[in-house]
KERODREN-25920 format. One record per residue (C-alpha): residue in three letters; x, y, z. Coordinates in nm, 2 decimals, always signed. Layout:
+------+--------+--------+--------+
| rest |      x |      y |      z |
+------+--------+--------+--------+
|  ALA |      X |      Y |      Z |
...
+------+--------+--------+--------+
//
This chain:
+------+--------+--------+--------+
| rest |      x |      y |      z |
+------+--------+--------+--------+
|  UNK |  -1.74 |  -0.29 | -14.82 |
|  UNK |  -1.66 |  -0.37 | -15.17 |
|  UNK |  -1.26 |  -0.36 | -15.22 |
|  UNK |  -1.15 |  -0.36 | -14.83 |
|  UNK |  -0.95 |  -0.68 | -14.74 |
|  UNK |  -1.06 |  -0.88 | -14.51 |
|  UNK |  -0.86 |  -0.99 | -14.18 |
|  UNK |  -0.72 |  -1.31 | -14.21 |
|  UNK |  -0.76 |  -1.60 | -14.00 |
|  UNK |  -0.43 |  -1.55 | -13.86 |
|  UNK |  -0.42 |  -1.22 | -13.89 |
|  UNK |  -0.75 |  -1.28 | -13.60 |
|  UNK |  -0.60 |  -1.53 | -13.45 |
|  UNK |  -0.28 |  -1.30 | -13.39 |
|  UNK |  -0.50 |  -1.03 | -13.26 |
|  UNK |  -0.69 |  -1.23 | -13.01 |
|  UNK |  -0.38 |  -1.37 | -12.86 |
|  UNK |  -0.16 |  -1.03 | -12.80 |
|  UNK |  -0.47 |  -0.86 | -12.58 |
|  UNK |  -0.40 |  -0.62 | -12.37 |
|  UNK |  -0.47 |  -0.58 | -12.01 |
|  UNK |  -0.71 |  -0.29 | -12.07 |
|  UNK |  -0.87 |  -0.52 | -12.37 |
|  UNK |  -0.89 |  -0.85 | -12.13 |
|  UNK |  -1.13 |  -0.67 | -11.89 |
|  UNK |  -1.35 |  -0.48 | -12.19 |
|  UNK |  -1.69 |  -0.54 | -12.22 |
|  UNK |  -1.90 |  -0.86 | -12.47 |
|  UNK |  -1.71 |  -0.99 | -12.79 |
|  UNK |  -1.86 |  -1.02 | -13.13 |
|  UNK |  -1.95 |  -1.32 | -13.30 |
|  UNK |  -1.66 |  -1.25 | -13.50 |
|  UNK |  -1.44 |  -1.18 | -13.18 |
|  UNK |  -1.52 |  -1.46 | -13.02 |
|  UNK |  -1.50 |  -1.67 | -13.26 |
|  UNK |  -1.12 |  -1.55 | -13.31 |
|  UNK |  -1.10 |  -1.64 | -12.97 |
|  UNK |  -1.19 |  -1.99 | -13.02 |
|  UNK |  -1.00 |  -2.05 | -13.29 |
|  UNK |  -0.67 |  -1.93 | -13.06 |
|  UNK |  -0.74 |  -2.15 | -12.78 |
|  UNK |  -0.76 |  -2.46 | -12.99 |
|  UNK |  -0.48 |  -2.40 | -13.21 |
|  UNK |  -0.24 |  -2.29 | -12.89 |
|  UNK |  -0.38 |  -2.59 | -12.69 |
|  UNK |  -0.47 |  -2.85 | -12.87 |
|  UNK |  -0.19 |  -3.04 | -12.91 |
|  UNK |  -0.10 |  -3.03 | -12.53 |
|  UNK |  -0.44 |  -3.16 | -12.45 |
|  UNK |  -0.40 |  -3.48 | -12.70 |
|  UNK |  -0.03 |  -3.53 | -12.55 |
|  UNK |  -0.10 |  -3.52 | -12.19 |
|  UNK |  -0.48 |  -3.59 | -12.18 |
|  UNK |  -0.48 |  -3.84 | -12.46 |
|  UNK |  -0.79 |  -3.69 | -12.60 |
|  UNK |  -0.82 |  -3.59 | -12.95 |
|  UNK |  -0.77 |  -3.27 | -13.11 |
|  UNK |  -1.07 |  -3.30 | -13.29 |
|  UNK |  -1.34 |  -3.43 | -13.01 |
|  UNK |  -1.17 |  -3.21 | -12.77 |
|  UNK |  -1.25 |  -2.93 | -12.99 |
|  UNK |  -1.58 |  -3.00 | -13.02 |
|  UNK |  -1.61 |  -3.06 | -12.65 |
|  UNK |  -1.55 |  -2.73 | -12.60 |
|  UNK |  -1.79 |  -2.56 | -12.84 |
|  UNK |  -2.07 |  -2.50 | -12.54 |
|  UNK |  -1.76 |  -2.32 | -12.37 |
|  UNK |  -1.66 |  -2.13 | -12.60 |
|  UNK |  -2.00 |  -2.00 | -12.68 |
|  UNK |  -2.12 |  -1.95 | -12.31 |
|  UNK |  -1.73 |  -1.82 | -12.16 |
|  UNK |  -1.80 |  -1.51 | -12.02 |
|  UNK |  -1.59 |  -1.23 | -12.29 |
|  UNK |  -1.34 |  -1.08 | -12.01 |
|  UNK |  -1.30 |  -1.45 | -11.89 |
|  UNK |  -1.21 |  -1.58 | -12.23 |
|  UNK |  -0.95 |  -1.27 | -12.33 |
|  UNK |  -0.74 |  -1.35 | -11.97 |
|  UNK |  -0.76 |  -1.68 | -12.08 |
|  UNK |  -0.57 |  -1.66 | -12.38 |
|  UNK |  -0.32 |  -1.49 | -12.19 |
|  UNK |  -0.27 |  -1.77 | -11.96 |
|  UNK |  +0.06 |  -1.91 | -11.98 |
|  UNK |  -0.05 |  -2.29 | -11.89 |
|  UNK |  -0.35 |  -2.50 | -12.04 |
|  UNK |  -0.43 |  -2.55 | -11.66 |
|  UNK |  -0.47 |  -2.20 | -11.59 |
|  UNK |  -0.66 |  -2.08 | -11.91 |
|  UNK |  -0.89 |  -2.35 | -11.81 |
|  UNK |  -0.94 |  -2.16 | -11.49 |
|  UNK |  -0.99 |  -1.87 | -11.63 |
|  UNK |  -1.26 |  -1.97 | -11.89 |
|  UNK |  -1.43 |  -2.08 | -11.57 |
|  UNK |  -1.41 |  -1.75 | -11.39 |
|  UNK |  -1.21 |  -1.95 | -11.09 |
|  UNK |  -0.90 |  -1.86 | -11.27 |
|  UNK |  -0.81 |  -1.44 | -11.09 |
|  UNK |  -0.80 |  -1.63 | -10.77 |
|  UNK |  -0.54 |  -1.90 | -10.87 |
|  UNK |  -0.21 |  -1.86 | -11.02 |
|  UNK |  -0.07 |  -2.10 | -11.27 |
|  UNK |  +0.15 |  -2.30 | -11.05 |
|  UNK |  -0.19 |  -2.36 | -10.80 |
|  UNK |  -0.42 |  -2.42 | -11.05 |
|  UNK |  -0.14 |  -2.69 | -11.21 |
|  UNK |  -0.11 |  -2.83 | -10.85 |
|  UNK |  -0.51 |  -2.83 | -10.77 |
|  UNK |  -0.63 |  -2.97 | -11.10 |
|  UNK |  -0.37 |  -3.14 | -11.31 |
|  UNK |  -0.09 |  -3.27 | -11.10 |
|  UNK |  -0.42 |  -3.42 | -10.86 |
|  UNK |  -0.57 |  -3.61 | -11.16 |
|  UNK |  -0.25 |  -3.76 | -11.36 |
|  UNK |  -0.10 |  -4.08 | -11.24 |
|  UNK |  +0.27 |  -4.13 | -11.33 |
|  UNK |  +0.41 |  -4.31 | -11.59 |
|  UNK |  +0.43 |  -4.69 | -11.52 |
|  UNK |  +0.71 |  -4.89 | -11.71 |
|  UNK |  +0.63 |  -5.25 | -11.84 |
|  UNK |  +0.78 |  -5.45 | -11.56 |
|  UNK |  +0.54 |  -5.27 | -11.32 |
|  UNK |  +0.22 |  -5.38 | -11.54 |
|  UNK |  +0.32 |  -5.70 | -11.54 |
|  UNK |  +0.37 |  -5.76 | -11.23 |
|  UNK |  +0.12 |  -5.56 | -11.09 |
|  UNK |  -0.17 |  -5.73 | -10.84 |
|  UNK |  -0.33 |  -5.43 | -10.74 |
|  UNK |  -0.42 |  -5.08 | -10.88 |
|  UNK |  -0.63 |  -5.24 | -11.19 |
|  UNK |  -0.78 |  -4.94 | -11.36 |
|  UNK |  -1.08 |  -5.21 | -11.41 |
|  UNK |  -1.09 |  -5.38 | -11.11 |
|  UNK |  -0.95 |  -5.20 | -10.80 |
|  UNK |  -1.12 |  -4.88 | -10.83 |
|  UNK |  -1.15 |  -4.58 | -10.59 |
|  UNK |  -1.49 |  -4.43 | -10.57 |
|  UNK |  -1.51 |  -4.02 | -10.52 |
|  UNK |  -1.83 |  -3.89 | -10.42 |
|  UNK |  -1.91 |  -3.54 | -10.53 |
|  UNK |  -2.23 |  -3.27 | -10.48 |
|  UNK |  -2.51 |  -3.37 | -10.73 |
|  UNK |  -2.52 |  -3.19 | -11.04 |
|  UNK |  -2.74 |  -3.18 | -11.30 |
|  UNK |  -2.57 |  -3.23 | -11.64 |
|  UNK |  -2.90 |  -3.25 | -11.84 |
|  UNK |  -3.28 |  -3.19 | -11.84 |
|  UNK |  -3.45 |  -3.30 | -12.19 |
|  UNK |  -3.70 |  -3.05 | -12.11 |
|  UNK |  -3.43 |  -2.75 | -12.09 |
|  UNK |  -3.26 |  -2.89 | -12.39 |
|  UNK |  -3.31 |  -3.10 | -12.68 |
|  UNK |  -3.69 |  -3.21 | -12.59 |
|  UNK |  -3.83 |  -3.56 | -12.50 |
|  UNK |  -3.68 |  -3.86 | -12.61 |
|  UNK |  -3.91 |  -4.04 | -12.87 |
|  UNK |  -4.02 |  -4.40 | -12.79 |
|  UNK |  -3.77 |  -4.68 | -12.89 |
|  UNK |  -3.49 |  -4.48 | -12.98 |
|  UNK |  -3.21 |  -4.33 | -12.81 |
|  UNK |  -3.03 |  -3.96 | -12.75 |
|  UNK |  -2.62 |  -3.97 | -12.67 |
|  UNK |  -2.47 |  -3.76 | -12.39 |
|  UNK |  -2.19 |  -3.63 | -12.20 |
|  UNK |  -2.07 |  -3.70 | -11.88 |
|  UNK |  -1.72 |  -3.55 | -11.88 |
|  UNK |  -1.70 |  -3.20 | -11.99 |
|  UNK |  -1.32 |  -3.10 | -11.87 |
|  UNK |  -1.19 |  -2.83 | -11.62 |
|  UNK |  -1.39 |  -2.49 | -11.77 |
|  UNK |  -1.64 |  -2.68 | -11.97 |
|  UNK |  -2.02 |  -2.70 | -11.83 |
|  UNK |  -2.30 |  -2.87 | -11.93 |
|  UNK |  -2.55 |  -2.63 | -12.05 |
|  UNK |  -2.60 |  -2.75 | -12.39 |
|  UNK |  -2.76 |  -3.08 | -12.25 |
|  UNK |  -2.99 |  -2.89 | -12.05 |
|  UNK |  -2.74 |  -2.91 | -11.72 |
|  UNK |  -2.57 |  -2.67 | -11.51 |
|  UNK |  -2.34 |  -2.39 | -11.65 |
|  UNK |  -2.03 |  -2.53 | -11.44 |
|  UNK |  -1.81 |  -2.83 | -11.48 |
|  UNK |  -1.99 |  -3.05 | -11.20 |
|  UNK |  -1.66 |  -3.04 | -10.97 |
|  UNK |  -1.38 |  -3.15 | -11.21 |
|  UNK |  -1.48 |  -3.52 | -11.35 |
|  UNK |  -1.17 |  -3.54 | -11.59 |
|  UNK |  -1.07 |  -3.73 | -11.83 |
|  UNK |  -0.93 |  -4.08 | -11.74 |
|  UNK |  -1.21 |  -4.15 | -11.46 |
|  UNK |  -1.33 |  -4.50 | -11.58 |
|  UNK |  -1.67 |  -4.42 | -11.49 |
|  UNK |  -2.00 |  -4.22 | -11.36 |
|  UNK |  -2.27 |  -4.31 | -11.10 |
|  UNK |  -2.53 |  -4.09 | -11.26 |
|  UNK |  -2.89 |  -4.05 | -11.08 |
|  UNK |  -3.16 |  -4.09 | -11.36 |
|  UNK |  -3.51 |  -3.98 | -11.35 |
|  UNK |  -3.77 |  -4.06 | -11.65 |
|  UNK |  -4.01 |  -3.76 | -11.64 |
|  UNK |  -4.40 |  -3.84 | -11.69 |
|  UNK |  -4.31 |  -4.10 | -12.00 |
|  UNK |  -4.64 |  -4.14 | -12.25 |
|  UNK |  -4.65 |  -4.51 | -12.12 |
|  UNK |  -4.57 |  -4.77 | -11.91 |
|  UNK |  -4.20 |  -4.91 | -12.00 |
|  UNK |  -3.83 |  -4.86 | -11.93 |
|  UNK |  -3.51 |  -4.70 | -12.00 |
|  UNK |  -3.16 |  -4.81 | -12.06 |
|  UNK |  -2.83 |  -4.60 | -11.94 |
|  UNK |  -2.47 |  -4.78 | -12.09 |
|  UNK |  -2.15 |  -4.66 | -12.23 |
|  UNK |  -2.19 |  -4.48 | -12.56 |
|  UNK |  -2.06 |  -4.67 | -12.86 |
|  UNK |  -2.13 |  -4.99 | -12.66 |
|  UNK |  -2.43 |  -5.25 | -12.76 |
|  UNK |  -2.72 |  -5.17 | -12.59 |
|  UNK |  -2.77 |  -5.46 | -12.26 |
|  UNK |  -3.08 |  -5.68 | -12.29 |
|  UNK |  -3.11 |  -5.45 | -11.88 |
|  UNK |  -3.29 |  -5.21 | -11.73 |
|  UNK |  -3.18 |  -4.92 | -11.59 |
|  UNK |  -3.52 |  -4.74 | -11.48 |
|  UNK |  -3.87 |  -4.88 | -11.51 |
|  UNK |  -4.19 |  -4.66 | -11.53 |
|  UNK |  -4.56 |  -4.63 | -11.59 |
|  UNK |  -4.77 |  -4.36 | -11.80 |
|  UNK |  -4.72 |  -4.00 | -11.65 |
|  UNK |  -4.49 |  -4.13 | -11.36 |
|  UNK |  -4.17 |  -3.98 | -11.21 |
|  UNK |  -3.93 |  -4.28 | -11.14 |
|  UNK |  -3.54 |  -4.23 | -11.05 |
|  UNK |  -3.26 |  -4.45 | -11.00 |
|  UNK |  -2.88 |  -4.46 | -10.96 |
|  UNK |  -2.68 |  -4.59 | -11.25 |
|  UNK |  -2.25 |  -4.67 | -11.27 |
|  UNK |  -2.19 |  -4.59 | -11.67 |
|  UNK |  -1.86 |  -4.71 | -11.75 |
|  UNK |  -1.66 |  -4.41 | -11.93 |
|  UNK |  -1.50 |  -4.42 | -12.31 |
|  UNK |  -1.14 |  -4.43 | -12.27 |
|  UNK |  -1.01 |  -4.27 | -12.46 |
|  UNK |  -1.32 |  -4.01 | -12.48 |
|  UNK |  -1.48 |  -3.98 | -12.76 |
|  UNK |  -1.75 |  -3.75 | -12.88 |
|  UNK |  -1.97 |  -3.80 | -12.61 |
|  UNK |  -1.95 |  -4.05 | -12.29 |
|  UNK |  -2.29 |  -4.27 | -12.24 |
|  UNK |  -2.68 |  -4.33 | -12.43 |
|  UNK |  -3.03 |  -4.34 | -12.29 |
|  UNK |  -3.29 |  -4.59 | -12.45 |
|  UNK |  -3.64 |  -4.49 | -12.37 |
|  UNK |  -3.91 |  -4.80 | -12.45 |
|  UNK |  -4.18 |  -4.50 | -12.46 |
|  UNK |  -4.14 |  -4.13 | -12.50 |
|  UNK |  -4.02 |  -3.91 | -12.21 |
|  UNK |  -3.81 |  -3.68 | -12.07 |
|  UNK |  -3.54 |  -3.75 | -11.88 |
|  UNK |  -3.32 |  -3.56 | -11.59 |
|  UNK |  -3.00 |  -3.67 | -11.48 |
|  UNK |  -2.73 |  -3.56 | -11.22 |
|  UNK |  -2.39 |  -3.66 | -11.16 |
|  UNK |  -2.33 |  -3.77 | -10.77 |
|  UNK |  -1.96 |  -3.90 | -10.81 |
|  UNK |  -1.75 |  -4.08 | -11.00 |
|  UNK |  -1.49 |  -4.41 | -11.02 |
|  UNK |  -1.10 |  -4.34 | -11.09 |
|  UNK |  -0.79 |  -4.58 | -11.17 |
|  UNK |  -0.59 |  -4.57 | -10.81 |
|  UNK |  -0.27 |  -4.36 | -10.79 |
|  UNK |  +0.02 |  -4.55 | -10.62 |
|  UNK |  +0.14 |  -4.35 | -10.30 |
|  UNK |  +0.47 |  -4.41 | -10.10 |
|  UNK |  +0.51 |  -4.46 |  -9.78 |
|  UNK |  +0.41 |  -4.28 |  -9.46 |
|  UNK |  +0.67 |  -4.32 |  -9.21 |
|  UNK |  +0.74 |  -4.23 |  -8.86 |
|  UNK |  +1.03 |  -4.29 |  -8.56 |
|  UNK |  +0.93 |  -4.34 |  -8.20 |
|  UNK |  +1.21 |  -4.28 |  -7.98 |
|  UNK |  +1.18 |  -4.47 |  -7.64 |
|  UNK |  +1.28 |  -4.30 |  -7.30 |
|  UNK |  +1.65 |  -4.30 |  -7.25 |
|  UNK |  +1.79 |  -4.62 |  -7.02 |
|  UNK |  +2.10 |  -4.63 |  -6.78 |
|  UNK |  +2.24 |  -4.97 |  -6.86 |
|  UNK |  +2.51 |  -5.09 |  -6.61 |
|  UNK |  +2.87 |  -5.17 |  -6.75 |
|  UNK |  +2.87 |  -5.51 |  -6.91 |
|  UNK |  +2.51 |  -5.59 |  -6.84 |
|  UNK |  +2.20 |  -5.69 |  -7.01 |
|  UNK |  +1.88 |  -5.49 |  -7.03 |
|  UNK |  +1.56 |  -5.49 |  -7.15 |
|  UNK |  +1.44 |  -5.13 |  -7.35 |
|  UNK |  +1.10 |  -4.99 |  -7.26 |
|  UNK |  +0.84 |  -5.15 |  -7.54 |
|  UNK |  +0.77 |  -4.91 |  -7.83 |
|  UNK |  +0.41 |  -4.88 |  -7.97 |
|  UNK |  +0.33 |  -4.78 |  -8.33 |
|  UNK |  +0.06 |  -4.59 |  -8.39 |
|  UNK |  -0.28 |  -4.76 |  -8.52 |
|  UNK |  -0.27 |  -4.84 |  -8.87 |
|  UNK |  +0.13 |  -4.82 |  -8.90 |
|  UNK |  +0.35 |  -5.16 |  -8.87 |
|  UNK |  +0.67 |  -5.17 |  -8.70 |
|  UNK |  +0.97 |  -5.20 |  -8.96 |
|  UNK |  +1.29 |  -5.14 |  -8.85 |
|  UNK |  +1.44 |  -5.10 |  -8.46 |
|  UNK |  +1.74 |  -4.93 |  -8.37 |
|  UNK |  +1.90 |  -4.79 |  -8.07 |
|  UNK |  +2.11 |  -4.51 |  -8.00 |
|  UNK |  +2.39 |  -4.53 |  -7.75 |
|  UNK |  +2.76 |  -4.47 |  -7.73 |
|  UNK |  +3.02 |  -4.79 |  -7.82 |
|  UNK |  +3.02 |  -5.10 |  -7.72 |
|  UNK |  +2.64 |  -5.15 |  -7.70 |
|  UNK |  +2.46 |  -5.45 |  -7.90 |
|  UNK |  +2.14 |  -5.56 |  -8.02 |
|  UNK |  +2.11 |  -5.88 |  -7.83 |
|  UNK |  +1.77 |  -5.98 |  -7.90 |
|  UNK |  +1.40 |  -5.81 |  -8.02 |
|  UNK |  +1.05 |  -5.92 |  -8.01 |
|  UNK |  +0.73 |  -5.83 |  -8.18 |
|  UNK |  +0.41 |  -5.85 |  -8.09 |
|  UNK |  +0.14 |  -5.63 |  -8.32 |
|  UNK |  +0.20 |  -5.30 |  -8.31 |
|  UNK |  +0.45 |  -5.30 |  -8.07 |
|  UNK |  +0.84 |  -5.43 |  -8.01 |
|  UNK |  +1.08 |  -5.44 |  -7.77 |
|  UNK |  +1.49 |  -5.49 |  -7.75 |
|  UNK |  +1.69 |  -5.61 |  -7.55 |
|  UNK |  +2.06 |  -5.46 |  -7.54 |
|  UNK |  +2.41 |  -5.60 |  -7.38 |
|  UNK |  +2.70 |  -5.35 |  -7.28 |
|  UNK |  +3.01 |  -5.43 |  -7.31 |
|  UNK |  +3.20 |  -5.13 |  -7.23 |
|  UNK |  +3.38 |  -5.09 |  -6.92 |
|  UNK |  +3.12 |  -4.77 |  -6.81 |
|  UNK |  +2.76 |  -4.74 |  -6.77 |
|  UNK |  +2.54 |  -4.53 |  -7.05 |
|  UNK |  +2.21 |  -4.44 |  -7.15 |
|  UNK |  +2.09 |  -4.64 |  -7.45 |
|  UNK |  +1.75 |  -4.54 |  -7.65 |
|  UNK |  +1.55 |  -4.74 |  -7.85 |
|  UNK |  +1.36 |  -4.60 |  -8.17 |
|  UNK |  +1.13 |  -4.76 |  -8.40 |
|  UNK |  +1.05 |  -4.70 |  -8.74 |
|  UNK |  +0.65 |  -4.73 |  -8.83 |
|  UNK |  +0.49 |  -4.70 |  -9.15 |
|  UNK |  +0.20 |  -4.74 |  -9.34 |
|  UNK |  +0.06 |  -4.71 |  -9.68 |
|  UNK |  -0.17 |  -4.42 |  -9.68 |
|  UNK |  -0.39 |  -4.53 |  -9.97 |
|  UNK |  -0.52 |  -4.32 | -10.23 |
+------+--------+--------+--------+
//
């Protein structure tokens, strides 16, 4: 009405951050409402996500748009009262009453972030490439879009942009693709093995899947005849840092096109070692005699890489030999009374990733 002030943006913003319990579990928001909302959860996380995800407020932001719009209302409230980006994340997904903050911190963001690696380490690094030596995860197919859901065919000789990487929370249902995340592909995966079917095209010709922002290749990624339904599997190399969206499709003739995520490629995270002691049986060795210890056996996959004994005084290493996975010592006493020595034997291995 005429000469009532309106609520201010903060004023909204205010409000949709100090919720109460009874509010968090009421029934659909408003446009308005959720749009509050929105506004809240971008202005309280955004600069987290740019500092520790290294994606922009901005494309972030606008990442999240489908989310926003499609969170279920009660969701979206307990959200905002979420005292970790992690966990507000959860909650926007409807996973987030069954985890608390620390668990959702230690299932989805402490998992996906590599530490820090100082300068030295790059340099002389020989392994662990985030371009080379990468570890493939495979994950349940998902669709993340259907032209004929969303968006229509694609016209011949041109090209439509997409996402492959919609963050913990988001989904892909703008793109024609399922209303979940797809299983967590985060940021910093380097890229996507998307399965790619051209639906009933107008005529014969081919399509072309690469990175968004890249040149398209002089390649083919799928090739097709009038009215056909032709699939294949396709590795897209991911924008790092994201950007507004993650990859293109080039159809030579009109068509539609259905695509689902089956898993994806990530940088290697550095692990430390897996050890483990074997302790031999216990030997009587005579009073200024020589003996040889039972042999020790690592495990398979673990290397023997250290040998000790344990005995009273006056007991010496006087020799050790290796042989694979297994060594054996050989002791001399030189104390005036018999006693049991034991050997043990340290095994490790590097677990991997």
């Amino acid at each position: 009405m005429l000469g009532m002030a309106q609520p201010s943006l903060a004023a909204k913003t205010m409000a949709a951050q100090k919720l109460t319990t009874k509010e968090a579990n009421a029934g659909p928001a408003t446009p308005a409402e959720r749009g509050a909302m929105a506004r809240a959860y971008v202005l309280k996380w955004g600069a987290y996500v740019q500092q520790v995800y290294k994606v922009p407020v901005a494309v972030w932001a606008k990442r999240m748009v489908p989310t926003f719009a499609g969170a279920d209302a009660s969701n979206f409230r307990r959200a905002l009262q979420r005292s970790t980006y992690e966990g507000a994340s959860a909650e926007l997904s409807g996973v987030g009453r069954k985890l608390s903050d620390d668990q959702v911190i230690d299932t989805m963001a402490r998992a996906s972030l590599a530490p820090p690696v100082s300068r030295s380490q790059m340099a002389a690094a020989k392994l662990g490439d985030a371009t080379i030596d990468l570890v493939y995860t495979p994950i349940t197919p998902c669709r993340i879009l259907d032209t004929r859901v969303a968006g229509g065919a694609i016209s011949g000789t041109f090209s439509r942009d997409f996402n492959a990487v919609v963050g913990s929370g988001g989904n892909f249902s703008s793109q024609g693709g399922s209303a979940t995340d797809c299983g967590g592909v985060a940021a910093g995966q380097a890229a996507a093995v998307i399965n790619v079917t051209a639906v009933t095209p107008a005529g014969a010709g081919f399509a072309t899947v690469y990175p968004f922002g890249a040149a398209r290749p002089l390649a083919s990624s799928v090739n097709y005849t009038a009215g056909a339904i032709v699939n294949n599997t396709v590795v897209t190399k991911l924008p790092n840092p994201l950007t507004t969206k993650d990859f293109t499709i080039y159809t030579f003739a009109t068509s539609d096109f259905v695509a689902d995520i089956v898993g994806y490629y990530a940088p290697p995270q550095a692990t430390a070692l897996d050890c483990a002691t074997v302790s031999g049986s216990p030997t009587n060795v005579a009073a200024g005699a020589y003996a040889s210890l039972p042999t020790l056996f690592c495990a398979a996959n673990y290397t023997p890489v250290a040998l000790s004994i344990s005995a009273g005084e006056n007991v010496l290493v006087a020799d050790s030999y290796t042989a694979g996975n297994a060594e054996q010592i050989f002791v001399r006493s030189v104390s005036a009374n018999a006693q049991n020595v034991t050997a043990k034997l340290m095994c490790c291995r590097v677990p991997g990733r």
